[in-house]
C-alpha positions as CSV (number, residue, x, y, z in Angstrom):
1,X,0.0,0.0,0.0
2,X,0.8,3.1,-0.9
3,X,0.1,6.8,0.6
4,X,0.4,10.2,-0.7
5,X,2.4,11.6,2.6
6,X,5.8,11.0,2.3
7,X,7.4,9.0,4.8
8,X,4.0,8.9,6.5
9,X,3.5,5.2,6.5
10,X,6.0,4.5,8.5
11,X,4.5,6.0,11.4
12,X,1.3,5.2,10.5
13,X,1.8,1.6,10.6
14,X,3.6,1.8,14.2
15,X,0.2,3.8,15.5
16,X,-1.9,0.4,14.1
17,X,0.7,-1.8,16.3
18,X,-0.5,0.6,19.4
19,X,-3.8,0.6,18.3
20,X,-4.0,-3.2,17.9
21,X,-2.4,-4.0,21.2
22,X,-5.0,-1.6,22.6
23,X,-7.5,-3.1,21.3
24,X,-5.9,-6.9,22.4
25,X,-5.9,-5.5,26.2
26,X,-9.5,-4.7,25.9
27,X,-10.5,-7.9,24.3
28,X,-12.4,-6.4,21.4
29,X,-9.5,-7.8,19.3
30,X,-9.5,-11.3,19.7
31,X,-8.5,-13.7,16.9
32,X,-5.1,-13.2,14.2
33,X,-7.0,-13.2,11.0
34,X,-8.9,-9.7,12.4
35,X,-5.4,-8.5,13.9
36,X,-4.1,-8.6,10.6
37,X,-6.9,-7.0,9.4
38,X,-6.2,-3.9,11.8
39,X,-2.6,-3.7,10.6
40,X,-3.3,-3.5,7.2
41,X,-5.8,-1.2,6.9
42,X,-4.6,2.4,7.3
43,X,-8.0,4.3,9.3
44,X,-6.2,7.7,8.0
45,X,-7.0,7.1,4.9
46,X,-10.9,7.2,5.7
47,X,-10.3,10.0,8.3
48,X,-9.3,13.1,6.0
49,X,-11.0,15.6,7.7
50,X,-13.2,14.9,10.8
51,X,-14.2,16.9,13.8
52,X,-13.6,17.4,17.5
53,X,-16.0,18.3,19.8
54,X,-16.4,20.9,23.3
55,X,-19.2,22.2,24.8
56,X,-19.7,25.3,25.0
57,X,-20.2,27.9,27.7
58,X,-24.2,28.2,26.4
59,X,-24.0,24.1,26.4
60,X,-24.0,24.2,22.6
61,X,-21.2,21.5,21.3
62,X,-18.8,23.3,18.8
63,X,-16.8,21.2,16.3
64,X,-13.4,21.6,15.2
65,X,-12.2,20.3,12.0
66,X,-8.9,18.6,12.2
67,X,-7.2,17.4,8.9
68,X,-3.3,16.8,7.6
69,X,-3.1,20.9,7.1
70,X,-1.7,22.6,8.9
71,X,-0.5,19.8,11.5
72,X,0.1,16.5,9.8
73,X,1.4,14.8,12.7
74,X,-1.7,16.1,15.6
75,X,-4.5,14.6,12.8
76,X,-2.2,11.0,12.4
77,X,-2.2,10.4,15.7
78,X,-5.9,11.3,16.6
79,X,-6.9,9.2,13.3
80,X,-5.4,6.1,15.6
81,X,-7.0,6.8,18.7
82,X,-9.7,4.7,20.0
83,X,-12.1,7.2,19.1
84,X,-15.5,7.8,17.4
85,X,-14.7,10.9,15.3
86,X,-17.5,12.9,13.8
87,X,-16.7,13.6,9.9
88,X,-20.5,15.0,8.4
89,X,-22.1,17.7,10.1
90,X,-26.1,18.2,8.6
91,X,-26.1,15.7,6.0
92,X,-23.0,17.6,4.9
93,X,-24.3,21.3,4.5
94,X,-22.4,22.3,7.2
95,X,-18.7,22.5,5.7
96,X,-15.8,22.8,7.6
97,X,-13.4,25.5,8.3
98,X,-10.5,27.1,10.1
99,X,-12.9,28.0,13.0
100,X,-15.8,25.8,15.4
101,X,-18.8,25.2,14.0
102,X,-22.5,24.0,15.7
103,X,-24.1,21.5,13.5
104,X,-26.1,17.8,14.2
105,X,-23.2,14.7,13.8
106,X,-25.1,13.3,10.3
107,X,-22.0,10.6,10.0
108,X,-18.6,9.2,11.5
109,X,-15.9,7.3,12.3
110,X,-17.1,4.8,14.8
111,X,-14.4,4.0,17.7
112,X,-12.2,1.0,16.3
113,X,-12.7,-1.2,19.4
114,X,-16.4,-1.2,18.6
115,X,-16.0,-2.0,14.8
116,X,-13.4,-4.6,15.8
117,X,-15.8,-6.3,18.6
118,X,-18.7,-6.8,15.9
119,X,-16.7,-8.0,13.2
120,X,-15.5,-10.7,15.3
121,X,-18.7,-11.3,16.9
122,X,-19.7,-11.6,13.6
123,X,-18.2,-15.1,13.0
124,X,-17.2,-14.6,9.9
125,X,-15.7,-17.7,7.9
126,X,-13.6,-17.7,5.0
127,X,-15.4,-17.3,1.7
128,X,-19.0,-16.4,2.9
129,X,-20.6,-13.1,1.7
130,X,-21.3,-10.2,3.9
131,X,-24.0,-7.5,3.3
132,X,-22.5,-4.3,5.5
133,X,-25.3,-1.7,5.8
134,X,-24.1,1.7,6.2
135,X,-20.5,2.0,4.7
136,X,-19.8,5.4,6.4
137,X,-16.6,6.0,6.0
138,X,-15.6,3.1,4.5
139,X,-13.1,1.8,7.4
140,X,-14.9,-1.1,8.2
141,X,-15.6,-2.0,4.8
142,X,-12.1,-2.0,4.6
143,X,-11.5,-4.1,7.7
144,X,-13.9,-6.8,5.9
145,X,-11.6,-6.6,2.4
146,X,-9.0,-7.3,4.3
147,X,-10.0,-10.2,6.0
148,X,-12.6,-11.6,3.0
149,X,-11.1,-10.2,0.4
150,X,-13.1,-7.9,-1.4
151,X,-15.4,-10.1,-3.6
152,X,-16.9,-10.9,-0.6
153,X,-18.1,-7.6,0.5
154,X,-20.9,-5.6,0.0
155,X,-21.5,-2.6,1.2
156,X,-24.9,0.1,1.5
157,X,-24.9,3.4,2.1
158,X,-27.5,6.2,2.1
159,X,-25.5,9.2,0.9
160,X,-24.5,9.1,-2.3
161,X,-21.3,11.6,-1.6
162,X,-20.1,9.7,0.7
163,X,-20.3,6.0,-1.2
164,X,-18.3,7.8,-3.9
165,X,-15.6,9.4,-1.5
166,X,-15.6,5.6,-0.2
167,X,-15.3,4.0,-3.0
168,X,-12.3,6.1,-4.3
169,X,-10.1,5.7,-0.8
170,X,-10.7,2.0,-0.5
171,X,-9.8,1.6,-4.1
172,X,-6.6,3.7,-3.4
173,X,-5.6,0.9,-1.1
174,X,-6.1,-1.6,-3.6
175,X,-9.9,-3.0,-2.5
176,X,-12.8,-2.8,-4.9
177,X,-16.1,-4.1,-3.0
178,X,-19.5,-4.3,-4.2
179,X,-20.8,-0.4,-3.2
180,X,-24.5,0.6,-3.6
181,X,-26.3,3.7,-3.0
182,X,-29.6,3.5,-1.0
183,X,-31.8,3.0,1.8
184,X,-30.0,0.7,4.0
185,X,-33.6,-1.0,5.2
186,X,-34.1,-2.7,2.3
187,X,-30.4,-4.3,2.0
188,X,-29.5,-5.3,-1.2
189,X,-32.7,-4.6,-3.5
190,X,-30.8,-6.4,-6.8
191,X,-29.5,-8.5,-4.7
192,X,-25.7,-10.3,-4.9
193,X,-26.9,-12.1,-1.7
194,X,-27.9,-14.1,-0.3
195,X,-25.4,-13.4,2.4
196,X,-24.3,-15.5,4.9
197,X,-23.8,-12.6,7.1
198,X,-25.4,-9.2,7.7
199,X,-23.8,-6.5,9.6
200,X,-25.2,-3.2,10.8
201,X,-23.3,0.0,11.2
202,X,-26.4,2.5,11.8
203,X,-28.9,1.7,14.2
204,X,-32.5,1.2,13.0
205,X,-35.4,0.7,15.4
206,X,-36.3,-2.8,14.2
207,X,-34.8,-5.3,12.2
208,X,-36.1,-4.9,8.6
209,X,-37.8,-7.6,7.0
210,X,-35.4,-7.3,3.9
211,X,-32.8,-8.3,5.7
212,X,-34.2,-11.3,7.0
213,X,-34.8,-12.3,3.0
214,X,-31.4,-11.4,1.9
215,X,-29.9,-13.9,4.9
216,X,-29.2,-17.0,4.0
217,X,-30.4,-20.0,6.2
218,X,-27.8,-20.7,8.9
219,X,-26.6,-17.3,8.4
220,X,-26.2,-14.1,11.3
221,X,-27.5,-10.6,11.6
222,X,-25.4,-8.2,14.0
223,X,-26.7,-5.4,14.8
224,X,-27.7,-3.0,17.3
225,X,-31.3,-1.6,17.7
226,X,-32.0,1.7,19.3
227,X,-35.9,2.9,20.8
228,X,-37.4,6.3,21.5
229,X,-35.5,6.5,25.2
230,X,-32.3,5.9,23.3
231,X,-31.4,3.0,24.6
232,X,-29.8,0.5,22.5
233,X,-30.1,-3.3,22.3
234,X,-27.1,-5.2,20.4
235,X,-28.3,-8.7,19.1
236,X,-26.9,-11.4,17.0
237,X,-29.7,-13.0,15.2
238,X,-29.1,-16.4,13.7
239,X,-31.2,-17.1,11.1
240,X,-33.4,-20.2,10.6
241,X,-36.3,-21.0,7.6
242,X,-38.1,-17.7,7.5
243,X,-36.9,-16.1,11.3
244,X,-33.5,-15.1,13.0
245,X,-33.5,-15.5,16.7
246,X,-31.0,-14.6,18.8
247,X,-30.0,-13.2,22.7
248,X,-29.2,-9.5,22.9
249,X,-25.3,-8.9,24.3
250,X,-24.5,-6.9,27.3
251,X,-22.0,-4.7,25.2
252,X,-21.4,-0.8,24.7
253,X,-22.7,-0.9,20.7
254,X,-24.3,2.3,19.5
255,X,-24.4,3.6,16.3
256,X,-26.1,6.8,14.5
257,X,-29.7,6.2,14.1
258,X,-31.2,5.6,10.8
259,X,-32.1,8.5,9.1
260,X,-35.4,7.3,7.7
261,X,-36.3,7.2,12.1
262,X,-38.7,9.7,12.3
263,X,-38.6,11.1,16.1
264,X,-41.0,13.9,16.9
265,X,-40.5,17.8,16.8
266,X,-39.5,18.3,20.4
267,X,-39.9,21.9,20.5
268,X,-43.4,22.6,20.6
269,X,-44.3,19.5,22.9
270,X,-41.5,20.8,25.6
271,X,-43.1,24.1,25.6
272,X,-46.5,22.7,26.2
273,X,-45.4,20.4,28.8
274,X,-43.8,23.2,30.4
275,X,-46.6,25.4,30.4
276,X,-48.8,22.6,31.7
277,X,-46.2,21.9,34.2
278,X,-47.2,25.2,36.0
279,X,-50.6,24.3,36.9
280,X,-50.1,20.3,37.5
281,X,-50.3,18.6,41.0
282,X,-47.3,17.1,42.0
283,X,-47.0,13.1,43.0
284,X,-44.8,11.5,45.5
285,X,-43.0,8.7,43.9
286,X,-40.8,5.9,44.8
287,X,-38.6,6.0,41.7
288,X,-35.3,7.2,41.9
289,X,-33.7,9.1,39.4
290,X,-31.0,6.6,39.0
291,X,-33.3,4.4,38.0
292,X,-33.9,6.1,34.9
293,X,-30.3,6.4,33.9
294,X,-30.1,2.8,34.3
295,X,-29.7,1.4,30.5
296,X,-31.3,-1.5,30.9
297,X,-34.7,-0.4,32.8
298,X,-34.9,2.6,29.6
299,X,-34.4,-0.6,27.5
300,X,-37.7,-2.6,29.0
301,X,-39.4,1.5,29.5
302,X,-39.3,2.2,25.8
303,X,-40.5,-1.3,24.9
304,X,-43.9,-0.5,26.7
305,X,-43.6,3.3,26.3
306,X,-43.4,3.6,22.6
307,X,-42.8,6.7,21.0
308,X,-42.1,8.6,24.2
309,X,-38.7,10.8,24.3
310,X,-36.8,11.6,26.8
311,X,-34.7,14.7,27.8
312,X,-33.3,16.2,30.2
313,X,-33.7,20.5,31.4
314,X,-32.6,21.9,34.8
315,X,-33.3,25.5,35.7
316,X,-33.3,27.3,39.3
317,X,-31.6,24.4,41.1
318,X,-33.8,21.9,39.6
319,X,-33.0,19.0,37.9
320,X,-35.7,17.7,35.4
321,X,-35.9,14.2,33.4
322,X,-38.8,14.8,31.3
323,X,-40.8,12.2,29.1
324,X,-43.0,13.4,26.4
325,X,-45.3,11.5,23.5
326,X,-46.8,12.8,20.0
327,X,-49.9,12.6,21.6
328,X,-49.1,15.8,24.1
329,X,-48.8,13.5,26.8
330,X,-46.0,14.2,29.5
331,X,-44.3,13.4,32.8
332,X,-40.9,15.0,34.5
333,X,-38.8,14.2,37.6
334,X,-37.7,16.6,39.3
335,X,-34.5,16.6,41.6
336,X,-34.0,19.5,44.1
337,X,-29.9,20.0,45.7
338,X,-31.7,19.3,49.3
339,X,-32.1,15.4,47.7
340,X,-36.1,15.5,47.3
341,X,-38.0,14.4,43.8
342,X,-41.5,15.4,42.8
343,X,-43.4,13.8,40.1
344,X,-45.7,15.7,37.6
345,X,-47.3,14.6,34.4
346,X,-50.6,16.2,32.0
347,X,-52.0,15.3,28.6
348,X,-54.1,12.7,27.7
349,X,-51.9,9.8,29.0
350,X,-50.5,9.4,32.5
351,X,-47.3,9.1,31.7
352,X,-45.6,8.9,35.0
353,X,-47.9,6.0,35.7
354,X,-46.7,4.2,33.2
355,X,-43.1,5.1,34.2
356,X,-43.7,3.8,37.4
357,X,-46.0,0.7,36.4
358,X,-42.7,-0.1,34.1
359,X,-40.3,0.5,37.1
360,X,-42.6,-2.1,39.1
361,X,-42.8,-4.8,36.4
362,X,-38.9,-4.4,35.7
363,X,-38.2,-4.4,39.2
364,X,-40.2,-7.6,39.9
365,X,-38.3,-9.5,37.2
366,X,-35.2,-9.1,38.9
367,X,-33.7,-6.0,37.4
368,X,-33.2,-7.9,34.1
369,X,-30.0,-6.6,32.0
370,X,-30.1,-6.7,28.2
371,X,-28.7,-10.6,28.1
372,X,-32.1,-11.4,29.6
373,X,-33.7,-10.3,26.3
374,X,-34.1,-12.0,23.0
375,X,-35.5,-11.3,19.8
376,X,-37.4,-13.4,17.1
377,X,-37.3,-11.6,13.6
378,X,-40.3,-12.6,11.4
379,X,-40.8,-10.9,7.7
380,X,-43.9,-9.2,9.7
381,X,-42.9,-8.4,13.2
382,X,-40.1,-7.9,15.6
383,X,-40.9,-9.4,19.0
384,X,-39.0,-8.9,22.3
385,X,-38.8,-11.4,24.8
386,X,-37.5,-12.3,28.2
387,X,-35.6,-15.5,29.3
388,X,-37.8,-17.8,26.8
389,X,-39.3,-16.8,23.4
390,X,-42.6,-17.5,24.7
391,X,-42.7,-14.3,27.3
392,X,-43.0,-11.4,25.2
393,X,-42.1,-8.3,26.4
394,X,-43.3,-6.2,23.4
395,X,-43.0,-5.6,19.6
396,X,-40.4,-3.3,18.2
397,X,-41.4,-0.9,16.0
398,X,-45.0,0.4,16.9
């Protein structure tokens, strides 16, 4: 391989060594053939220009484009780190520059340790097909060349500026996967498949039924699944004759949601609430408020709590977790410094009722974490379940 920084290689090569042993410490990096994978592929070459990120006084994060002008060796080294990197900002309308910019992450680098601990929970054998759905940047594509080689590899991706920019760095390092532009839901829609595996890099709210067609029996689907409380579920599906079935893993995989998720306009529903908030009764509750930070309980809340959001605003010493639905529903928890919470909820729903029903039930089952959940993947429905695949939990996707 060949790069157009002189004597950058070098270096470069040395950071993957670091990068790898990193990765071998933290046991994301567990067999050879994926090792050799990281030390071949060179992440700089997908990490041109990407961002870093402060908050700012007003709470406002402001990005800062780092790229190989003016310091070559500041944007090699970060380009190595175990770090998720933002490299689109609004669907790339927001352009970088010599100054921070505010902007919504639309795309980016996902930290290598995650993208290494999927591929090899992927269990991936020599010669089988993969269908990757969201090329991004293109590293991970890249990762699965390597490994594959690349007339194993197919990749989707939404935007088409960024498949193009992919498919020109991955071909400078000598790899030429299948790349399609589209909507990663429906896979493969002329479809090179059917694949033995299918990987994820975006997370969806469900588990599309195209997928399921596009797997081949005996096959695996990784990926991991995000609901309206944002929290996320990471699953391996292994695919049977029409279903994949599969445990969820307690693992730290989160992606960039799907664009075609559709979450509600927050800003006129927050004003309501807080409006309403005013003249509402307040409830003594039982639920603490680390409770609802707990990742797993928001897991089993927003499986029977669908299309509620949640958000957090403090003002005048007071903390608030709010919830709010479409429907103008809502319910916030509110911590004071002296220690004491208050409950208040309006709309059409009782939505702290349902919060705290959902605390009870979660509660009662033993304070379940996400390796207590399965999923069963029909062309029709995704259903949740706990412990056995006969108690559902609740349907993802409504």
């Amino acid at each position: 391989m060949s790069d157009t920084l002189d004597g950058i290689e070098g270096t470069a090569h040395g950071l993957r060594v670091t990068l790898a042993e990193e990765l071998e410490r933290d046991g994301s990096l567990r067999t050879p053939q994926w090792r050799d994978a990281v030390l071949a592929v060179p992440r700089h070459v997908f990490l041109p220009t990407f961002y870093t990120a402060v908050d700012g006084p007003d709470g406002i994060t402001r990005y800062t484009a780092v790229s190989r002008d003016p310091d070559a060796r500041k944007w090699l080294r970060l380009a190595y780190e175990n770090t998720t990197w933002v490299t689109q900002l609004d669907h790339g309308t927001t352009r970088p520059n010599s100054e921070p910019v505010t902007g919504t992450p639309t795309s980016s680098s996902t930290l290598p340790g995650v993208v290494v601990r999927m591929l090899e929970d992927l269990d991936v054998p020599d010669r089988v097909s993969v269908l990757e759905v969201g090329t991004g940047t293109g590293y991970s594509t890249a990762l699965l060349c390597a490994r594959l080689g690349d007339q194993y590899v197919t990749s989707v991706e939404h935007d088409a500026v960024l498949s193009a920019a992919d498919g020109k760095r991955l071909a400078s390092i000598g790899y030429h996967p299948h790349l399609i532009v589209g909507d990663g839901a429906k896979g493969n829609p002329d479809s090179s498949g059917p694949y033995g595996r299918i990987i994820a890099t975006y997370s969806p709210n469900r588990v599309p039924a195209e997928w399921l067609a596009q797997a081949l029996p005996g096959g695996v689907i990784l990926v991991s699944l995000v609901g309206g409380l944002d929290a996320y579920g990471y699953v391996k599906l292994h695919v049977g004759d029409g279903e994949a079935q599969g445990r969820f893993i307690n693992s730290d995989v989160s992606f960039m949601r799907s664009r075609e998720t559709r979450r509600p306009v927050i800003g006129p529903l927050m004003r309501a609430a807080i409006q309403a908030r005013d003249d509402a009764g307040g409830l003594d509750t039982a639920v603490h408020p680390h409770t609802l930070d707990n990742p797993a309980f928001l897991w089993h809340a927003q499986l029977t709590m669908p299309g509620t959001t949640r958000l957090r605003l403090s003002a005048d010493s007071v903390a608030g977790q709010w919830f709010l639905h479409p429907d103008g529903s809502w319910a916030v928890l509110e911590s004071r410094n002296d220690g004491t919470t208050r409950a208040f909820q309006g709309g059409p729903r009782a939505l702290w009722s349902e919060l705290e029903a959902a605390t009870s039930t979660w509660l009662s089952n033993g304070r379940p974490g996400l390796d207590r959940y399965g999923l069963t993947v029909t062309p029709k429905t995704n259903t949740v379940w706990l412990d056995d695949p006969g108690n559902t939990v609740g349907v993802l996707g409504e």
